[in-house]
C-alpha positions in Angstrom: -8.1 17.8 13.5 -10.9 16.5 14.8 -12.5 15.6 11.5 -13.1 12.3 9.7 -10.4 10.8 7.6 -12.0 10.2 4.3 -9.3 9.2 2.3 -5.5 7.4 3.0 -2.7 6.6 0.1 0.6 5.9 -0.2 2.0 9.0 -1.0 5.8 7.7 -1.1 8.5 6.2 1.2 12.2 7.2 2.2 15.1 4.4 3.6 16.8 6.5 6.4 19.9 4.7 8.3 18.2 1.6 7.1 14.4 1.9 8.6 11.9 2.1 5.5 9.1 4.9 6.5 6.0 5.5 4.2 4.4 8.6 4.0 0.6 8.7 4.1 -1.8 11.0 2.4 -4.8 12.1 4.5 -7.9 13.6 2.8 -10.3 15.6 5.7 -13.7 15.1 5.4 -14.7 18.9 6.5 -11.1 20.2 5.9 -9.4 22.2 2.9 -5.9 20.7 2.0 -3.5 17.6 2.6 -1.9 16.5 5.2 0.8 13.8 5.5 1.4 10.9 7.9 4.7 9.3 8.5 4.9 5.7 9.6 7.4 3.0 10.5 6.9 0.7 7.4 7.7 -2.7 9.4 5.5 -2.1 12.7 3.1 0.6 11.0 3.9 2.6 14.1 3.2 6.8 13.7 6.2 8.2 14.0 4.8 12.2 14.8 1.9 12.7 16.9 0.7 15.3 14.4 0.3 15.4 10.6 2.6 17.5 8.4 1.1 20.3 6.0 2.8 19.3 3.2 5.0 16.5 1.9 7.4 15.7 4.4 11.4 16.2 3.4 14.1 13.5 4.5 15.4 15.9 6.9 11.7 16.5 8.7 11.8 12.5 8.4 15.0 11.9 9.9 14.0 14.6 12.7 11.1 12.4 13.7 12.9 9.3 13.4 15.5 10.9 16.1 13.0 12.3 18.3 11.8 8.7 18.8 14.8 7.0 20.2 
């Protein structure tokens, strides 16, 4: 999205094989909805090059979390 981020909360966290992750909540500036960021809770590292729709699920987490090793 090439819009401004106008907005960023904690939106919630999940503890998957030991490795805390938040999830972020993004509010667009010129864009209708959510979306969600997911980041390693220790380095602050994304963890998915793009946002999700919706609230993330432990299984789209743990998907992520495998696609980075």
């Amino acid at each position: 999205m090439g819009d401004k981020v106008i907005s960023e909360q904690l939106a919630g966290e999940y503890v998957i094989d030991g490795r805390r992750v938040e999830v972020t909540r993004l509010v667009w500036r010129d864009a209708e909805g959510l979306s969600y960021d997911i980041t390693d809770a220790v380095t602050g590292a994304l963890l998915r090059d793009e946002s999700f729709d919706e609230y993330p699920t432990e299984d789209q987490v743990r998907e992520a979390l495998d696609e980075r090793i």
